[in-house]
N, C-alpha and C positions, 0 to 999 in steps of 0.2 A: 407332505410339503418338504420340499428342500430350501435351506439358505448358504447361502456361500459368505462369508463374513471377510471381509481381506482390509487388513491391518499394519499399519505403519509403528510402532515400538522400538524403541530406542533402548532405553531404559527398563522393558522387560513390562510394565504397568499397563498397557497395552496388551498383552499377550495375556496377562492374568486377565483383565476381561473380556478377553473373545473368550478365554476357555470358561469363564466363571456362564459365560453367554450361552456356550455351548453345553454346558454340562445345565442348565436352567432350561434351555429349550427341550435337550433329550429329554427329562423328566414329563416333557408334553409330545413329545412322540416324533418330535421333529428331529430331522437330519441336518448339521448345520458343518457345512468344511468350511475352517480356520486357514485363513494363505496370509505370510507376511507379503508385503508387495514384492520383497526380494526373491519370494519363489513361485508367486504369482506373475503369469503375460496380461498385460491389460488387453489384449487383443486376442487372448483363444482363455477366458475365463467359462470355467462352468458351467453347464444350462442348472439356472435355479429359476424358483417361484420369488424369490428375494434376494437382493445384493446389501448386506451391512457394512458398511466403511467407516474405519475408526484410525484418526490421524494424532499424534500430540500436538501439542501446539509447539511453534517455535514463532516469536518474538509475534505472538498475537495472531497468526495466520499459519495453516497445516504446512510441515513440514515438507519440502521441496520436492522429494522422493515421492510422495502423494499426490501432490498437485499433479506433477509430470505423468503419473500413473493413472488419475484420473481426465488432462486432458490427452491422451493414448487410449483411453477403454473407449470398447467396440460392444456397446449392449445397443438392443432396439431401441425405439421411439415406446415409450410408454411404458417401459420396465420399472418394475417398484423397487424403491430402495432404504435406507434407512441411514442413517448416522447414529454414531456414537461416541465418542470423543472422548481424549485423557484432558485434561486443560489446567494449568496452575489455579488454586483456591484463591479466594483475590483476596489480599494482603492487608492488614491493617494503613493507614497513610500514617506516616512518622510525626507529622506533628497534629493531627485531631485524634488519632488513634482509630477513629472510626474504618468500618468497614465499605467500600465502594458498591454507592446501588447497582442494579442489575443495567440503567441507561450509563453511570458511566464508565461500568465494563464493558460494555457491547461497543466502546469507541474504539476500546484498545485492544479488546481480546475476540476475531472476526475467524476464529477457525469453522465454525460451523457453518457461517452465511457465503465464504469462500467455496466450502466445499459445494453449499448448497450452489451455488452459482456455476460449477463447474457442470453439476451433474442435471440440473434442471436446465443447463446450455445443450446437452446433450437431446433432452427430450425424455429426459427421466422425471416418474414420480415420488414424491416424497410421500413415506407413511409414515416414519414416526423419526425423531431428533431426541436426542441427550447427551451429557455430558458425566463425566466422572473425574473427581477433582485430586490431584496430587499435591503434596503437603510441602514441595520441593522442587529444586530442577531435577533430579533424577528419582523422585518419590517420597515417602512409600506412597500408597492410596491411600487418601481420608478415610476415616474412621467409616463403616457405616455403606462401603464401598460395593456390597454384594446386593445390602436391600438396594442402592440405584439402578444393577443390573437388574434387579427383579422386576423394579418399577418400571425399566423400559422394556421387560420382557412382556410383563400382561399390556403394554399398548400397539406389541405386532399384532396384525387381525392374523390368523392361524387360516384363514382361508382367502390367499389374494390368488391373484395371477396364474395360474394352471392348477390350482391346487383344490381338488375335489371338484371340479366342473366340467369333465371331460378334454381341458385345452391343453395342448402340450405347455410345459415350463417355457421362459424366456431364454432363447439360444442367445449368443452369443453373435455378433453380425462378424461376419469377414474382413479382415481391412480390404481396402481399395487400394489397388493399383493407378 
């Protein structure tokens, strides 16, 4: 099985979990290339069995650079894919102290359901979605940050899309003229 994992990082937090990703998948025998977007074409990317995309957030929603990269990517109809995301921890409110439920983070903090939107406009499938939380605008990663990579690592199936079935990997389509 091969995956191609292509990542948006600013602040570097990003980059440690593609690698934290890839060094977790190798241990399962899997092949995973790491591409920031800046050295990645969204239009001649990799033939893989899986594409993982990992954006920060910037003001609730993936940063710009990503968006743009994934409405420019050229995969088939029915490629699998994955998300993973860096995303600010959500903050205490200054005067209950209290921490904000999971509905009313999803009003303000839409990086995942953006991406999803991009990539399932595409004609892509989703297999698996998470998040890893930074303690900052520029980091570090929460506490605890390698067991999440872990926990989204055992919920890739290890045999999608060409992978042990005799079918070639998901190429990559041409652009159009």
């Amino acid at each position: 099985m091969k995956i191609e994992y292509v990542h948006a990082s600013k602040f570097g937090n990003g980059a440690l979990v593609a690698e934290e990703f890839r060094r977790q998948m190798a241990a399962k025998g899997v092949t995973v290339g790491v591409h920031h977007i800046r050295e990645a074409r969204p239009d001649r990317l990799p033939t893989a069995d899986l594409y993982v995309f990992s954006s920060p957030g910037r003001m609730g929603k993936p940063i710009g650079g990503m968006r743009r990269f994934l409405k420019k990517m050229r995969l088939s109809a029915g490629t699998r894919y994955a998300i993973l995301t860096t995303e600010m921890a959500p903050q205490p409110d200054r005067k209950t102290g209290q921490i904000p439920t999971e509905e009313e983070q999803a009003r303000w903090q839409r990086v995942r359901p953006i991406m999803n939107e991009l990539l399932r406009g595409a004609g892509l499938v989703k297999v698996a979605e998470d998040k890893v939380h930074v303690t900052g605008l520029k980091g570090p990663l929460e506490g605890g940050w390698q067991e999440k990579v872990a926990a989204f690592v055992a919920r890739i199936p290890l045999e999608v899309q060409g992978a042990d079935n005799g079918h070639e990997p998901t190429r990559a389509v041409p652009p159009t003229r």
